[in-house]
C-alpha positions as CSV (number, residue, x, y, z in Angstrom):
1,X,-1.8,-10.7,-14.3
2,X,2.0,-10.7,-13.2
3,X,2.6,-7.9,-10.6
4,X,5.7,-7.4,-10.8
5,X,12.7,1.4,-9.5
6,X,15.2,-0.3,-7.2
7,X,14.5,1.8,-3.2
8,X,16.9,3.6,-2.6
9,X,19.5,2.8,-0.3
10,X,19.2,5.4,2.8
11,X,22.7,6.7,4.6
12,X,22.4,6.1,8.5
13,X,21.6,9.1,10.4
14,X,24.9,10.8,11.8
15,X,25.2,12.6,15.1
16,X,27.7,14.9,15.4
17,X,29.0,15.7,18.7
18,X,31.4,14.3,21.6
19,X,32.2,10.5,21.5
20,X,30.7,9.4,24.8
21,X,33.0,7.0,26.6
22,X,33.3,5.5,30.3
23,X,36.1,6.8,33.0
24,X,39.8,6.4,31.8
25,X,38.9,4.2,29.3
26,X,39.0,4.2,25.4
27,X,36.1,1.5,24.8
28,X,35.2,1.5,21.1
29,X,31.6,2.8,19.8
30,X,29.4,0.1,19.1
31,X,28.1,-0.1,15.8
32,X,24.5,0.5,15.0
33,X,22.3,3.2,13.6
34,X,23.4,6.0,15.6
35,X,27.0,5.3,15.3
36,X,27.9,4.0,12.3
37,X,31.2,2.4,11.2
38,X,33.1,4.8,8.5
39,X,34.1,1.3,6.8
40,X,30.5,0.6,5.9
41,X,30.2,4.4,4.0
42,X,33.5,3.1,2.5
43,X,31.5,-0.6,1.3
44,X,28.9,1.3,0.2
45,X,30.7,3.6,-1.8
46,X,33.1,1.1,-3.0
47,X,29.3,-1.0,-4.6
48,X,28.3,1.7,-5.9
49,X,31.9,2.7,-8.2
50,X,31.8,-1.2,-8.9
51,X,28.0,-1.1,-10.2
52,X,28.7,2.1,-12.3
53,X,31.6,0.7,-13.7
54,X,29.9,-2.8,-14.6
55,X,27.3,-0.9,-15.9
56,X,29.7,1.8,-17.9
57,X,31.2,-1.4,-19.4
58,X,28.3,-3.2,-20.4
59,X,27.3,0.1,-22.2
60,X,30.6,0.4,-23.6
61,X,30.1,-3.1,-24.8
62,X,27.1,-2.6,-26.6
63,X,28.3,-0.1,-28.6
64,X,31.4,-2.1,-29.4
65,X,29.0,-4.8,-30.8
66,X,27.0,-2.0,-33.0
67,X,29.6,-0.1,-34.4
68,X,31.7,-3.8,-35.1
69,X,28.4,-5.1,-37.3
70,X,28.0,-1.6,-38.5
71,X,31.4,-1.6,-40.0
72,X,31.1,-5.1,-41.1
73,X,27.9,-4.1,-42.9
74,X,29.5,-1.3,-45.1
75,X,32.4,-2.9,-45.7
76,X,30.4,-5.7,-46.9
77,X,28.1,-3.5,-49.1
78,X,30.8,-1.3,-49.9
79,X,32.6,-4.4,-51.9
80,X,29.8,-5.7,-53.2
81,X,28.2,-2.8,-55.1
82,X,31.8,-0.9,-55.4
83,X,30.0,1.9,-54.0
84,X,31.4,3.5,-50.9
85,X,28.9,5.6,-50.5
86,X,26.3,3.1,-50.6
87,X,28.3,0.8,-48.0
88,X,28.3,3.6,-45.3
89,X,24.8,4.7,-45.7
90,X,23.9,0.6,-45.5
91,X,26.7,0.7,-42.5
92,X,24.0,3.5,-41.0
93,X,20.7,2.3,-41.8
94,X,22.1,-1.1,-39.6
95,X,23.3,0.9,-36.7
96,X,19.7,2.9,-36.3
97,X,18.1,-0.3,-36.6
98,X,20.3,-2.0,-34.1
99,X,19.7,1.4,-31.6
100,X,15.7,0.8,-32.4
101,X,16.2,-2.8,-31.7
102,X,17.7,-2.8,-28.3
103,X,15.5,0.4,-27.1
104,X,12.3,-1.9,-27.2
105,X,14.3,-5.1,-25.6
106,X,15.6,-3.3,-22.9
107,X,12.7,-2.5,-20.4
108,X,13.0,0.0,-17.0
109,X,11.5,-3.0,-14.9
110,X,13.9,-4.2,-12.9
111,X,14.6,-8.1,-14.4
112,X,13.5,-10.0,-11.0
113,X,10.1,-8.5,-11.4
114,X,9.6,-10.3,-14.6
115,X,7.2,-7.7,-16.6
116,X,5.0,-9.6,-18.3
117,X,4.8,-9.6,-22.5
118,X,2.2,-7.2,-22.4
119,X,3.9,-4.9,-20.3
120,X,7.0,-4.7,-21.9
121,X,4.8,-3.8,-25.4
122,X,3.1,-0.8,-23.7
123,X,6.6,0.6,-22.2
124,X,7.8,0.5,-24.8
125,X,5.2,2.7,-26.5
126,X,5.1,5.0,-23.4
127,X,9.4,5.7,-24.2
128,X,8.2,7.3,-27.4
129,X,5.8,9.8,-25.1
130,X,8.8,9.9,-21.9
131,X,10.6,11.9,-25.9
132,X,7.0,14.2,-25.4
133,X,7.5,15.3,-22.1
134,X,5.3,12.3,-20.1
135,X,6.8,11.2,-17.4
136,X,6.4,7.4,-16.4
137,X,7.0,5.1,-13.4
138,X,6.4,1.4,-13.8
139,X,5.0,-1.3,-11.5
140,X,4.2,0.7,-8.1
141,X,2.0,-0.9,-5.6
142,X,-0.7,1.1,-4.3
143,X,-0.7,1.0,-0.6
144,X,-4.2,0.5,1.2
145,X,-5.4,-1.8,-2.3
146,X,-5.3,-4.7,-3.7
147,X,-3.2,-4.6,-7.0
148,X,-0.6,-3.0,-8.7
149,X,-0.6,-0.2,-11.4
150,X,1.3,-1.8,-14.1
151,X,2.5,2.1,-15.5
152,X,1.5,5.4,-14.2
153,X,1.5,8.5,-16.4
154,X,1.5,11.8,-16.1
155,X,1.9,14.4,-19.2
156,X,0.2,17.3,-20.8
157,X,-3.4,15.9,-20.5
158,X,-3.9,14.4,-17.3
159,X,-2.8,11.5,-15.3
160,X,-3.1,7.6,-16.1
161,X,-3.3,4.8,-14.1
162,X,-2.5,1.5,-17.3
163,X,-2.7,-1.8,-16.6
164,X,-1.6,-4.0,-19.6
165,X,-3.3,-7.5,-20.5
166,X,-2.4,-10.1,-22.5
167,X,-5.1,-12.3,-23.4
168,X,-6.2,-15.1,-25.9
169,X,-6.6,-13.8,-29.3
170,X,-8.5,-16.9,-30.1
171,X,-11.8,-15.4,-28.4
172,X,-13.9,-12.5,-28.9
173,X,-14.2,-9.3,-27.1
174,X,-17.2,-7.6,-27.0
175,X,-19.6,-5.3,-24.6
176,X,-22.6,-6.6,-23.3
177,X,-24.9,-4.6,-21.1
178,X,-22.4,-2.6,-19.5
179,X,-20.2,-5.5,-18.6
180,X,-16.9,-6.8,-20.5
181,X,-16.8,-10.8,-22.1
182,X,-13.9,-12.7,-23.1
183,X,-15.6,-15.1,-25.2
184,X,-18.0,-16.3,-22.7
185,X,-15.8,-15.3,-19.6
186,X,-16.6,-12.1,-17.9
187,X,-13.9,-9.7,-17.1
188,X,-15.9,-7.3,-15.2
189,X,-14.0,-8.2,-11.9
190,X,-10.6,-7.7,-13.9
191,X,-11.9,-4.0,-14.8
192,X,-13.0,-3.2,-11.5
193,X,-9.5,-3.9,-10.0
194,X,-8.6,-0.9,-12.7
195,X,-11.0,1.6,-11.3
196,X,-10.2,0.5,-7.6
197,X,-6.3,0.7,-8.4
198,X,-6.9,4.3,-9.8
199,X,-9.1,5.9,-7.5
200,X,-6.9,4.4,-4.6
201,X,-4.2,6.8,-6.4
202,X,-6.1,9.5,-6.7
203,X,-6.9,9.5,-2.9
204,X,-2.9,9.2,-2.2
205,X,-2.0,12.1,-4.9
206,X,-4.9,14.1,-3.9
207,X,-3.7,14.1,-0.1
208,X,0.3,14.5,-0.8
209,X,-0.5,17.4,-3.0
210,X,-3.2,19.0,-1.4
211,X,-5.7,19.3,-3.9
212,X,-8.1,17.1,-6.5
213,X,-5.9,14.8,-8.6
214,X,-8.0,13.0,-11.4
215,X,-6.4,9.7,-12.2
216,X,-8.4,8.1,-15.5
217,X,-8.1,3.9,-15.6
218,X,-7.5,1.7,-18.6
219,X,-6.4,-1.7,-19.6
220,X,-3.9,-2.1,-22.6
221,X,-5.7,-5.7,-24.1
222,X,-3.4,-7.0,-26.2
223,X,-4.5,-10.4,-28.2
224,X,-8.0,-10.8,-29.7
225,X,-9.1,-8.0,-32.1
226,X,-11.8,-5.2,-30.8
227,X,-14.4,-3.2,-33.0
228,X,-12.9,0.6,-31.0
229,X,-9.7,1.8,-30.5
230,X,-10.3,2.5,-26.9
231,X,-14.5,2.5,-25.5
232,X,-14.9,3.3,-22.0
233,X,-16.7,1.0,-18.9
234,X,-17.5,0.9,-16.1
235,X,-15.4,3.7,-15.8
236,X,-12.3,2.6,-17.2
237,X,-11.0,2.8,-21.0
238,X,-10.6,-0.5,-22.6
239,X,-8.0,-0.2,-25.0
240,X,-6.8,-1.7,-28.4
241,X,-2.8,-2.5,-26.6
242,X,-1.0,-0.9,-29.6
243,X,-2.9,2.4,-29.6
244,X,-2.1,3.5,-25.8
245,X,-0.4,6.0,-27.6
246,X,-3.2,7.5,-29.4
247,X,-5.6,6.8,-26.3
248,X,-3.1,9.1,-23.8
249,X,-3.5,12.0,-26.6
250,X,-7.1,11.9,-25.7
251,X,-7.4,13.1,-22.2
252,X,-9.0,16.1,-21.5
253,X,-6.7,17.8,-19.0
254,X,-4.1,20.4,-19.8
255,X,-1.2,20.4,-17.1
256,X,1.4,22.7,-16.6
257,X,5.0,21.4,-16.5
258,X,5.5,22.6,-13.1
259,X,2.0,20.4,-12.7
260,X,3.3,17.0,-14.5
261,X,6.6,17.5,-12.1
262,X,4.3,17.7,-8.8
263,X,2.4,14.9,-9.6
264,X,4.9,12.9,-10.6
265,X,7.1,13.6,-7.8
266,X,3.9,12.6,-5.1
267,X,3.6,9.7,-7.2
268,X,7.1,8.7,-6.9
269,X,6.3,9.0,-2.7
270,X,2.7,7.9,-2.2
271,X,2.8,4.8,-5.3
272,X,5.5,2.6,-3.8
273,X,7.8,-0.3,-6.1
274,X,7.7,-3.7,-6.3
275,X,9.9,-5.6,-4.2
């Protein structure tokens, strides 16, 4: 599986006090964490106006191109049927569908992680529950393992750890004596990488926070068909890739909002990002 937000870039440490300098003379500071040149706050600054306005403008641009094919659309229809009415409510059916469109292109993962095909399916499911009040982070790396939680939930029942698979639809899937076979490959070793990358979390969380943090593992198989929406192994839930929706609606915990914000604040700390 691939393993694929940004860190965020930390402001030198600042020590106010008197500039020390040698006898009668006006030797410069040197430059280094302690003293640090004003022009470099000014660089930094200055990169961060340029990003936001790159990023303002491809926004802009966007929009531009909707609203243009929007227009285009009930003009279009608007001749054609000699219905007004019908052109702009064509003209609005083709902007929602071009807002719908780009939601599920776009993905949070960073580009030069490359999220794999699977991934991208399950985030974008998991934007639908982010509208719920879930809260998501996306490819951390959980330090003292092995592997990489592909997206991390937290919401009103619990706390997930999803990794998201992509395999050959070609083969069956089925369950035999407790262990998992792709056609007539085991993926037993594949599901115990879940459970590892989970508890591993729950150990972090647990620690930060102070107190047990339950962490349930899955894998999102997308590909060859399955007899169950989601059957549990091994301890982890195997699930049918387009029903991690229904599957995260299943858990048994009930969380606070000031709970869902802890957790997802120590997650944001202890689970780190993919460089």
């Amino acid at each position: 599986m691939d393993r694929t937000n940004v860190s965020d870039v930390e402001s030198a440490t600042r020590v106010n006090g008197p500039t020390p300098s040698s006898e009668g003379s006006d030797q410069k500071r040197p430059e280094n964490l302690f003293f640090p040149n004003k022009n470099n706050d000014k660089e930094i600054s200055g990169g961060k106006a340029v990003y936001g306005a790159l990023r303002d403008s491809q926004n802009a641009r966007r929009w531009l191109l909707r609203g243009g094919s929007s227009v285009v659309v009930s003009v279009v229809t608007g001749v054609l049927t000699s219905e007004w009415r019908v052109g702009v409510t064509f003209g609005i059916i083709t902007l929602i569908g071009l807002m719908v469109y780009s939601s599920r292109r776009e993905s949070e993962i960073p580009r030069w992680r490359k999220p794999s095909a699977a991934q991208r399916k399950t985030e974008a499911q998991l934007k639908v529950m982010k509208q719920l009040g879930y809260r998501v982070l996306h490819a951390r790396v959980v330090p003292g393992g092995n592997g990489q939680i592909d997206h991390f939930v937290v919401g009103r029942r619990g706390a997930f750890a999803i990794d998201s698979e992509s395999w050959d639809k070609r083969l069956p899937l089925r369950n035999k004596l407790e262990k998992l076979y792709h056609g007539r490959f085991s993926k037993n070793e594949r599901i115990d990488e879940a459970l590892e990358e989970a508890k591993r979390a729950e150990e972090l969380l647990s620690k930060e926070l102070g107190r047990e943090i339950r962490v349930r593992a899955s894998l999102a198989i997308y590909g060859p068909g399955m007899p169950w929406d989601s059957h549990r192994l091994r301890g982890v839930d195997i699930i049918t890739g387009t029903k991690v929706r229904k599957w995260l609606r299943s858990g048994r915990d009930r969380l606070t909002d000031t709970e869902i914000q802890e957790i997802y604040q120590a997650a944001q700390k202890v689970l780190l990002p993919r460089h």
